[in-house]
N, C-alpha and C positions, 0 to 999 in steps of 0.2 A: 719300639722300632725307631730307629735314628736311620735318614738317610743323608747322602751327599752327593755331592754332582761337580764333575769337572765339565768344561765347555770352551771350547773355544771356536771363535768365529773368526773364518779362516780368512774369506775373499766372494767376492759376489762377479759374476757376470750375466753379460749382457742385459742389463737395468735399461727401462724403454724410455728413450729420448727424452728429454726435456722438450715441448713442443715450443716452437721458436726458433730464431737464427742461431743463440748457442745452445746447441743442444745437448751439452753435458751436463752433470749432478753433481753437487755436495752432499753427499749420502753417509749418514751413520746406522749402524744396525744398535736393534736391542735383544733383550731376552727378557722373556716375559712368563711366569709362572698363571698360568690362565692368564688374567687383563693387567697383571700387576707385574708393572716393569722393574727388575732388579738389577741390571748391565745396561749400560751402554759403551758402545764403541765412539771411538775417535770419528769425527767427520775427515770424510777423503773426498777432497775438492777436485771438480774437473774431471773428473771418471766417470766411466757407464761399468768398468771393472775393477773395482775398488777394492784391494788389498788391504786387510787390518788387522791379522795375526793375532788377535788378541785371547789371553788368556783366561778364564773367568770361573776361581773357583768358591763355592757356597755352601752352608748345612742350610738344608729345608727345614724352616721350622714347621711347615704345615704338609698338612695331605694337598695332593693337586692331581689334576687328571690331562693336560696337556702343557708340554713346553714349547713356546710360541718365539720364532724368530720374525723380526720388523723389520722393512731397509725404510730407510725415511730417508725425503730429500729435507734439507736445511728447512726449506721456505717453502712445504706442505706440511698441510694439516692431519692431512692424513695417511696412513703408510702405503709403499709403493707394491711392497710385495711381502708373502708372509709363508712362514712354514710350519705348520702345527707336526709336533708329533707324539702319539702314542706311546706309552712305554709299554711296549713290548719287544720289538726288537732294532736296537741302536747300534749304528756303525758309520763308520767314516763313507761318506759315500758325497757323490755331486745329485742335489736332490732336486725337482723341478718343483717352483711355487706355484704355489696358487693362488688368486687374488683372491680374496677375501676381507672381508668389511673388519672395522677393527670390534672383534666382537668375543665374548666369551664362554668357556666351556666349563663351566664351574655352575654348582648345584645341582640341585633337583626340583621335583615338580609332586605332587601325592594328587592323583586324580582319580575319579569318580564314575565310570558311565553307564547309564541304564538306558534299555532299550524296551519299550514299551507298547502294547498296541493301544494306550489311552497317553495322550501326550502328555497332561501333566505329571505324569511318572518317567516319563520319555527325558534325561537330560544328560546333561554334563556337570560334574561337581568340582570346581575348584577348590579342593581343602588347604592346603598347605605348601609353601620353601622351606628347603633351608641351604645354607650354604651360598646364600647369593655374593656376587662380588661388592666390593666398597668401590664407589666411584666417586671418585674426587671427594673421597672421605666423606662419604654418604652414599645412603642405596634408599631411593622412595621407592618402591618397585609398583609395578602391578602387569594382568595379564591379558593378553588377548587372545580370545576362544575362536578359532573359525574353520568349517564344515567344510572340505573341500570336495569337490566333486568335477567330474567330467565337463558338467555341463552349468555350477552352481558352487557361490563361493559368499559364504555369509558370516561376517566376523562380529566380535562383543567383546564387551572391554570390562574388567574388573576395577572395582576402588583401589585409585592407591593408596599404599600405606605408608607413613612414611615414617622416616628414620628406624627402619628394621631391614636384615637380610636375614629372616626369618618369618615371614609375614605371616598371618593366619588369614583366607582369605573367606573360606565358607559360602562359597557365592554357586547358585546352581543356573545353565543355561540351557534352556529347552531349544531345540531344533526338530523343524518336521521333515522326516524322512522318507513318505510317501510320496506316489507321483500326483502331482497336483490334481488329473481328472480324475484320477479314478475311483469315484464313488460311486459304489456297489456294497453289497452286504457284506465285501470283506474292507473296505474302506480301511478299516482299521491296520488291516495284516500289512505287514514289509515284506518287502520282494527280496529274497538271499542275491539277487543279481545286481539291485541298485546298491542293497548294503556293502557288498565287496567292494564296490567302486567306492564308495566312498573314504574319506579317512578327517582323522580330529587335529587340526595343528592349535597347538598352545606355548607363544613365544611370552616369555617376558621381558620389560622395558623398566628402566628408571626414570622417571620423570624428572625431565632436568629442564631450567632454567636457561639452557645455555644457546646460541645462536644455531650453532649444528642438530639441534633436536635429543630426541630424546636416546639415549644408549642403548643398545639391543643387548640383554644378558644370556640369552638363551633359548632354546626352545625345542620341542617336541613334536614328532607326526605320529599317529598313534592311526593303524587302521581299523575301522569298524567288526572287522571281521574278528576281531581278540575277544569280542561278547560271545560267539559261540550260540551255544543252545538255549542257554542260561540265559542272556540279555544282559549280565551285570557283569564292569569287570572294575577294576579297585588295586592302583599299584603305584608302585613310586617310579620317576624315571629321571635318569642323569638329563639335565640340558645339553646341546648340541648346535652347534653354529651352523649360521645359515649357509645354506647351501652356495658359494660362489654370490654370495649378497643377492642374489636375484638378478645378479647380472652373466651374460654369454662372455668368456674367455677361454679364449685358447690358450695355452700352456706353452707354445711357441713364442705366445708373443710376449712370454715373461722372461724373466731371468733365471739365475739358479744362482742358490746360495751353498758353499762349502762348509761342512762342518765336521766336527770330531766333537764328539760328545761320550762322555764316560758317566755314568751311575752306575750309585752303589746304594744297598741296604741292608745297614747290619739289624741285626736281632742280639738285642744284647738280654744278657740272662746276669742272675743274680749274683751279686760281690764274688761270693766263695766259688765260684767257677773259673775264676781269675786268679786266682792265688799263687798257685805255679808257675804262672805265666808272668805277671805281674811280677812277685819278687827277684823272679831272673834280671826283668828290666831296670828295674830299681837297683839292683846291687851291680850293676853295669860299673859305675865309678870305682869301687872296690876292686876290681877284678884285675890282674896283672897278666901278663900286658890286655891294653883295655882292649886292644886289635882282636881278642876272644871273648868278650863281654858278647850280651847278647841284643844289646841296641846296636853293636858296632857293626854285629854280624847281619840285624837288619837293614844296616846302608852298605851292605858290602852286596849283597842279593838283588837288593831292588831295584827295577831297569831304571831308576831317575831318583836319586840323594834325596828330591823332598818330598817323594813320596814316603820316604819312611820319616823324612825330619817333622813333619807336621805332625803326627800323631806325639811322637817322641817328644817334644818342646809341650807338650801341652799338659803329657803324663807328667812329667818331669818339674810340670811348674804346678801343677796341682799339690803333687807331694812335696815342693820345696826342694827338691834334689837336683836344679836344672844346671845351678853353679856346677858344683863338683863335676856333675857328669861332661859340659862342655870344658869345664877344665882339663878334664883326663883325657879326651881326645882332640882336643888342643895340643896338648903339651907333646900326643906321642907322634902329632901330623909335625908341629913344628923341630920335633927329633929328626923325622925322615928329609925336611925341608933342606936343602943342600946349598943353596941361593938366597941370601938374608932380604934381596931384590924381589923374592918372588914370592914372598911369607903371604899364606892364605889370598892367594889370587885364583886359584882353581875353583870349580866348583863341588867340594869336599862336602864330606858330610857334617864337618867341624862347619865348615861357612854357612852353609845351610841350616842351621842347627839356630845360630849364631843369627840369621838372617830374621829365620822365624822370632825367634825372642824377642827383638827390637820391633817385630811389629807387634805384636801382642800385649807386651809390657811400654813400649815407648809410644802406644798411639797417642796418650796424652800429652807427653813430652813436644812429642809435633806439634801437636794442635796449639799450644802455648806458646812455644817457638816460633813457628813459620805460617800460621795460619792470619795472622792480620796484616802481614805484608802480603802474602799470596796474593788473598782476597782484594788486595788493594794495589798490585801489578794488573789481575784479570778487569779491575773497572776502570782504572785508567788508560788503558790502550794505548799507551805511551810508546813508539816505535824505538825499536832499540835493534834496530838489522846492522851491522859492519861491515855483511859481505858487498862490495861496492857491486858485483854482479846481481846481488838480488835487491840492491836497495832501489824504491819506486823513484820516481820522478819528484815526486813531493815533497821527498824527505831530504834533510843534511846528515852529513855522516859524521860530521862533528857532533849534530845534538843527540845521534842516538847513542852516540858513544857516551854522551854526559849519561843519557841517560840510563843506559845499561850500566856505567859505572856507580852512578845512584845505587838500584838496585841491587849490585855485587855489595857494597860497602855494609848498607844495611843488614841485606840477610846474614853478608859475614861474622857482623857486629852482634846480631841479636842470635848467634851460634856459640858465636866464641863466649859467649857472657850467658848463656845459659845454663852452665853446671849446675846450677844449686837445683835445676828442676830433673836432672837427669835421673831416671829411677833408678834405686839400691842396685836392682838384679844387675843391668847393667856396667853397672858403675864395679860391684863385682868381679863380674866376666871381666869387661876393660882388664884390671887389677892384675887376672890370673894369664890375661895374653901376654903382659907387658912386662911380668916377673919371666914366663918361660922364652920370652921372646930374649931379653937381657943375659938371661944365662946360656942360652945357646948361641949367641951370636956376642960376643965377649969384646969383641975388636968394634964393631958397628954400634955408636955411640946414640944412630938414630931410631935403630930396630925398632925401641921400646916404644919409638915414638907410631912409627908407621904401623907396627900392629895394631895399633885401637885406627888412628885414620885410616886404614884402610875398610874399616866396618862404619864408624861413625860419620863418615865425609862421605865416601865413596858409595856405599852401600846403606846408606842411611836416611840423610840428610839429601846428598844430590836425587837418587829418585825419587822422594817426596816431592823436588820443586819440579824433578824432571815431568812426574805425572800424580801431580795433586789430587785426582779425584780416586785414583787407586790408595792411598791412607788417607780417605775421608777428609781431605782439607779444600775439596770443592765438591758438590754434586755431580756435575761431570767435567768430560773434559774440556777444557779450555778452547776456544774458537782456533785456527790455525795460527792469524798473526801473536793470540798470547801465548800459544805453545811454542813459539820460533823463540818468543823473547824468553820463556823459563827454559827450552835447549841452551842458550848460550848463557844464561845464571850458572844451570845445573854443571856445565861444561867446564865453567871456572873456576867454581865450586869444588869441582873435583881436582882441577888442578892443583889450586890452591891444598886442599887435603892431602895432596898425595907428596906432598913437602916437597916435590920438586925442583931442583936447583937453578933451574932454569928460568927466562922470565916468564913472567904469567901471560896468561893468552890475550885477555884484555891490558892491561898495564906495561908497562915497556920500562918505570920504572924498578930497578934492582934493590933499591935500597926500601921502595915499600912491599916488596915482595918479601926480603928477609924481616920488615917487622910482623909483616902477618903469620912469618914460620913461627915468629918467636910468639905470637899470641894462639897460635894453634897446641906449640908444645905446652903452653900452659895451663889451655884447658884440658889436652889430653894429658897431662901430669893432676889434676885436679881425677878427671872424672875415672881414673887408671890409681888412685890412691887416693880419696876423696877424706880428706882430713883440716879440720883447719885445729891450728897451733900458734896461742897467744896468752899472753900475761895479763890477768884480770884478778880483779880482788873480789871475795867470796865471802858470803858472812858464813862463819864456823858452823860445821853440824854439830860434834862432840860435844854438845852443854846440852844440861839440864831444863827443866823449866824456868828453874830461879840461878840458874849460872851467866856467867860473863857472855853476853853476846857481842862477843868483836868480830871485827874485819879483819884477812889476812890476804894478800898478795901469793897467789897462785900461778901454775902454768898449767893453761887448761888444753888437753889434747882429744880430739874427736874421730872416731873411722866409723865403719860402716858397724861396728860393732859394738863400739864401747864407748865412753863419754867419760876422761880421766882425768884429775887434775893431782899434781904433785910440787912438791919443794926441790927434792935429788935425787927420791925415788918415788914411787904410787905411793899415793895415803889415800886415794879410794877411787875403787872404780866403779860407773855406772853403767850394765848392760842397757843396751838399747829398747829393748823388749819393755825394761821399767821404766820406761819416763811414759808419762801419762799424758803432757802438758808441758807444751812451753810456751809462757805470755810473759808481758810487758809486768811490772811489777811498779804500783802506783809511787811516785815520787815523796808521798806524805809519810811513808813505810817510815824510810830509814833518813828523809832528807835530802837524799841522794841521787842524782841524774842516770841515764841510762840503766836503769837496773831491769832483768830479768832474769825468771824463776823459772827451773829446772821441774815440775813437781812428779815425784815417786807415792808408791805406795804407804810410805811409814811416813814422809814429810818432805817440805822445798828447798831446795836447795837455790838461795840467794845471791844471786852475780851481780856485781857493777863492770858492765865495758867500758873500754878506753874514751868510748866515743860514739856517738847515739846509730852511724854510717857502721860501728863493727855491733851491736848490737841487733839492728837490723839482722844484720848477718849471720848472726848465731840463730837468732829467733827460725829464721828460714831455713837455716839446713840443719838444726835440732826437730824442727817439724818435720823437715822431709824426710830426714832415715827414720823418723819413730812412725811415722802416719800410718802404717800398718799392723801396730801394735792392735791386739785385739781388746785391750780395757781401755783404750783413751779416753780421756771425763769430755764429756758435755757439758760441765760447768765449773769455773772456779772461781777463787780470791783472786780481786784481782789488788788486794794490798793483802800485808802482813799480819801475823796473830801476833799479837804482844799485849804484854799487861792482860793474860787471863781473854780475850778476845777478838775477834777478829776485825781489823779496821775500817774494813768496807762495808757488815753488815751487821756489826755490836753483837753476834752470836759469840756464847761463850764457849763451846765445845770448840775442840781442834779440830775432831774430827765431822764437824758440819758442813754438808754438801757446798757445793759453791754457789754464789748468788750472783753469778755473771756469767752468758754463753759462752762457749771458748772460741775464740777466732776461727774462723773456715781457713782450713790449711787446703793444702794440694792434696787432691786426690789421689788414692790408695796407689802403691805402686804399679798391683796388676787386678785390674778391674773386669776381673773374667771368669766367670761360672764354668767350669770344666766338667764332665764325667767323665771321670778316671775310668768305670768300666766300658763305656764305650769308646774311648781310645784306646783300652786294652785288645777289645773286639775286632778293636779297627786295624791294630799292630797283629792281631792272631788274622785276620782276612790276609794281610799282604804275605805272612810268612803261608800260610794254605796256599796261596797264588804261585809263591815261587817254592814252591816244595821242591820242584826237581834241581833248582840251584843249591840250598840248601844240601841234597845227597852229593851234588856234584861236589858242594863244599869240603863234603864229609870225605869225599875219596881225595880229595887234593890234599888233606890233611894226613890221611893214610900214606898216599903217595910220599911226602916230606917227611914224614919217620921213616918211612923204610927204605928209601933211594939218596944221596947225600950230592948226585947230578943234578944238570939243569932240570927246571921246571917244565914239566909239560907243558905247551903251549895252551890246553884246554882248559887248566888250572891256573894261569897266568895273571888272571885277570882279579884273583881276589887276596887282598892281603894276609897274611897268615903270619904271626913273628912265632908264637910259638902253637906247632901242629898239635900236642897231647894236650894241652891247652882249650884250646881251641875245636879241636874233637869230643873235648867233654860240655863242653857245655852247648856244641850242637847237638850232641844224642838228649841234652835235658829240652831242649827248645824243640824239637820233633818229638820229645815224649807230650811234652802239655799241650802242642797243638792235634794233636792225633786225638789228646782228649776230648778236647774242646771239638775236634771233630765228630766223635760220636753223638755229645751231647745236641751238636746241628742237626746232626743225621736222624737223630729221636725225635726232637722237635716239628721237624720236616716232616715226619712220619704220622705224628701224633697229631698234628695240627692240620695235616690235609684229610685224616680220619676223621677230624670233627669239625672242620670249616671247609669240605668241599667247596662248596660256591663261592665264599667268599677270598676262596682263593686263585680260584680261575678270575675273578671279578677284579681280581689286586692286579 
């Protein structure tokens, strides 16, 4: 079972004063799966009704039993207001909180009670947790037992245990449940009227070290009356948060918080269930026109582009077919594109597609890029405001400007000069925008250029600095004054991207504004065609063991594919796939400076660069298109075989492992565990979702064969270039999910036949 959850935290009102003369909040919400925070929102300063819009989506790695919403002001310790809810039924609604302690709902309890008319048979048994929460990356846990009654309230405390959220606790507590006078010949017997009153609470606590005491994990009431006739009862029980903490609140006197929350739970079933389904999506790039492919048809259905792109980016990159496919509806969005000005500014399903990939595949690329400046704009707190209307009393507007122009410079700097780390996939896509972008827009010299900046600047790079903690380059968001200062980064940032001929927002200078077009187009000509091409001399592969080993003057050429060098035509090329290893080649080798070695499977291929600055260079982006190779050695030569053995380690085989680690290259391009069959699942849920689109599809494709007038207005809405087309491979995407439907429908059937409870209990 894989589940998902969309969320977003809309807006809070009326949040209860601040007590003091200003009485308003700087208030962020969280979202919390039981006690463990995964979101947070932006703090909104100065509000009792704090709007935050924000979106927030996650795959649950674990099971959980409550989703907990937090408002917290800045400068409390602890939350102001909170909303637990149950999954059973979720919808957009304005919901009233309830105060409650920061407390959680996670695990269980395995308990024990005997009811006896000889007391020491008379107790309570503490056996066993499990499932306790980690707090603060540790759980000591233990429990407290106490008796509650009308008139009588007796508690007992377990050993903690510590460093487990599983404890075994084995601990039994006698309590006497008789009325204290009454000794008589039945002294012994219990009265069925005291025992109804009564009832068992067993909370458990972490023992913590910490100023605020110790953390409440749960707990249970369990009343008397569950022993029956019997005296014995023996059961496990989920933990449950305190009631309102032990405190009286009115619900008036809280606020309310807005939400939209979506879950989902697929049940994915085995490979071969998928088959029919899958290969349609897979052959999506093939299909002509791709506008009846059946990824295409899944963003033409679905009420919002990414709901179908995220699944789609993720199949797609799992099987390696993510190129092709964003190429082919690329190419047929920028066919329809009429405005060379307005190339991929919609929200398309190519953008979307396109969107998703770079965060997936380029999370690394950020983090090497933008995350040492980031981190080091959020600690310096360096004012960089312009607008003279918001600038404080404090500040000069001359120094924020130095200093916002600081910060433009750098990130621009450490942007434009990061090609070599940009991953293949990308580098790729880039390739295939800026080929279809040039041939269809023939007269517009800059197209080629604007189609990558509009993904890499604009949709890349500026949201990254616009909200760092959304691509992992801060924990959360940044205080208000350092979000003001990455708004006007992010802001110029995009200008700057968007190759505009006008001056820049910060600079007023025109002549450094056109040097930075001309350092934009050459990283987007680098990362749109990632090649380098230079003249270096090579020691000869073609000889023997005992033949002439010389040097020859080369022109060596590189893409994302192949590694070539020739004299006026090839005289060999090397797939990317086979290079192994590319290191430094010891200087004692051959005598010779700058050298480094290519190494393949049969043997190395030996280069001298120009210069130790282009040597570097090769080494780095020979590493970076092979790092994904799946045999790359762990160890090599790091000198030459000659004279029968090898220089670095007197081993005389050729083929003896290497006696030196390989240098740590950059990390793999796309560093992501996918199940293909559960985004298959996930792509069959949304086409089951919009089934009735899908027929409507099927008749608007009827409709355009048989009518050669305008389009119905009701059929308007989906693109169709050709209807016979397009009709066939909906009637195959409604045959496999129809299957896939039965095979739910049995499941469903067969599994509440043999898991009743545990299925009411889900």
């Amino acid at each position: 079972t894989s589940q998902t959850q969309t969320r977003r935290s809309r807006e809070a009102k009326n949040i209860p004063p601040y007590p003091g003369p200003n009485k308003m909040r700087d208030c962020y919400c969280t979202v919390n799966l039981d006690q463990e925070e995964v979101f947070r929102t932006k703090i909104v300063e100065k509000s009792l009704c704090p709007f935050y819009g924000e979106d927030f989506y996650c795959e649950i790695p674990r099971s959980f039993r409550h989703l907990s919403f937090y408002i917290f002001d800045r400068d409390a310790t602890a939350p102001l207001d909170k909303k637990t809810h149950r999954f059973t039924s979720l919808d957009k609604q304005w919901a009233n909180n309830r105060c409650l302690c920061f407390c959680i709902m996670q695990g269980k309890v395995h308990l024990e009670l005997r009811l006896s008319e000889v007391i020491t048979d008379s107790g309570v048994i503490i056996l066993e947790c499990q499932g306790l929460p980690i707090v603060n990356g540790q759980c000591d846990p233990y429990a407290a037992v106490s008796l509650l009654g009308p008139s009588r309230s007796e508690a007992k405390k377990t050993k903690v245990k510590r460093k487990t959220n599983n404890p075994q606790f084995e601990e039994v507590f006698y309590f006497e449940v008789t009325r204290p006078l009454s000794y008589t010949k039945r002294q012994f017997d219990v009265e069925e009227e005291d025992v109804d009153k009564l009832a068992l609470r067993v909370d458990l606590w972490n023992a913590s070290n910490l100023k605020f005491g110790d953390e409440f994990l749960g707990g249970v009431r369990v009343p008397l009356r569950v022993l029956g006739q019997a005296g014995v009862h023996d059961a496990w029980y989920f933990l449950q948060p305190r009631e309102n903490g032990g405190k009286s609140v009115k619900v008036d006197e809280l606020g309310s918080l807005r939400l939209n929350i979506v879950y989902t739970e697929d049940h994915v079933f085995p490979s071969e269930h998928y088959t029919p389904l899958r290969d349609l999506l897979l052959h999506s790039a093939n299909v002509e026109p791709v506008s009846a492919s059946t990824a295409h048809i899944l963003g033409e259905v679905c009420r919002e582009k990414q709901e179908a792109a995220i699944p789609l980016v993720r199949l797609f990159l799992h099987y390696g077919k993510i190129v092709p496919f964003i190429s082919a509806i690329a190419h047929a969005e920028i066919n329809r594109t009429q405005d060379p000005n307005t190339i991929f500014r919609g929200n398309s399903l190519t953008s979307k597609c396109i969107d998703e990939t770079m965060k997936l595949a380029g999370m690394h690329y950020l983090q090497v890029t933008l995350k040492p400046i980031i981190d080091e704009i959020c600690t310096e707190h360096k004012p960089c405001e312009i607008d003279p209307v918001k600038l404080k009393e404090s500040e000069n507007l001359e120094t924020n400007r130095e200093n916002l122009r600081h910060y433009v410079d750098r990130i621009f700097n450490v942007i434009t000069t990061s090609g070599v780390r940009c991953p293949t996939v990308m580098c790729d896509i880039f390739f295939s925008l800026r080929e279809s972008a040039a041939t269809r827009f023939q007269v517009d010299q800059d197209v080629r250029y604007t189609a990558v900046s509009s993904f890499i600047f604009l949709r890349f790079f500026a949201p990254a600095i616009l909200s760092p903690n959304l691509f992992h380059l801060r924990p959360h968001h940044p205080d208000p004054a350092t979000s003001r200062t990455l708004t006007l980064i992010s802001k110029t940032i995009q200008t700057l991207g968007s190759l505009a001929k006008s001056k820049s927002v910060s600079f007023s200078a025109q002549r450094a504004h056109t040097f930075r077009r001309g350092e934009i187009k050459l990283l987007i000509s680098y990362l749109s065609f990632p090649f380098l091409y230079r003249f270096m001399i090579k020691r000869a592969q073609g000889r023997n063991r005992f033949g002439m080993k010389n040097f020859k003057k080369r022109w060596f050429r590189l893409t994302n594919h192949e590694f070539t060098y020739h004299r006026t035509k090839a005289l060999c090329s090397i797939p990317i796939e086979n290079i192994l290893a590319v290191e430094r080649l010891e200087e004692e080798s051959f005598k010779m400076k700058n050298m480094f070695q290519v190494i393949q499977p049969e043997r190395a291929l030996y280069i001298q660069a120009n210069n130790c600055v282009e040597a570097r260079d090769w080494i780095d982006i020979l590493t970076k298109v092979s790092q994904c190779n799946r045999k790359r050695l762990s160890t090599y030569h790091p000198s030459a075989y000659l004279n029968g053995h090898w220089l670095c380690c007197k081993l005389s085989a050729d083929t003896a492992p290497g006696c030196t680690p390989c240098t740590g290259g950059l990390p793999a391009n796309i560093q992501l565990d996918v199940d293909g069959d559960r985004e298959t699942e996930r792509i069959y849920s949304l086409f089951s979702t919009y089934m009735t689109k899908l027929i409507k599809m099927q008749e608007a494709c009827g409709s355009k064969s048989v009518y050669d007038g305008p389009e119905q207005e009701e059929y308007s809405t989906f693109v169709i270039d050709d209807p016979q087309e397009t009709y066939k491979t909906l009637k195959q995407i409604i045959s496999a999910v129809q299957t896939l439907e039965q095979q739910h429908t049995k499941y469903k059937r067969d599994n509440f036949k043999a898991f009743p409870v545990s299925k009411i209990s889900k």
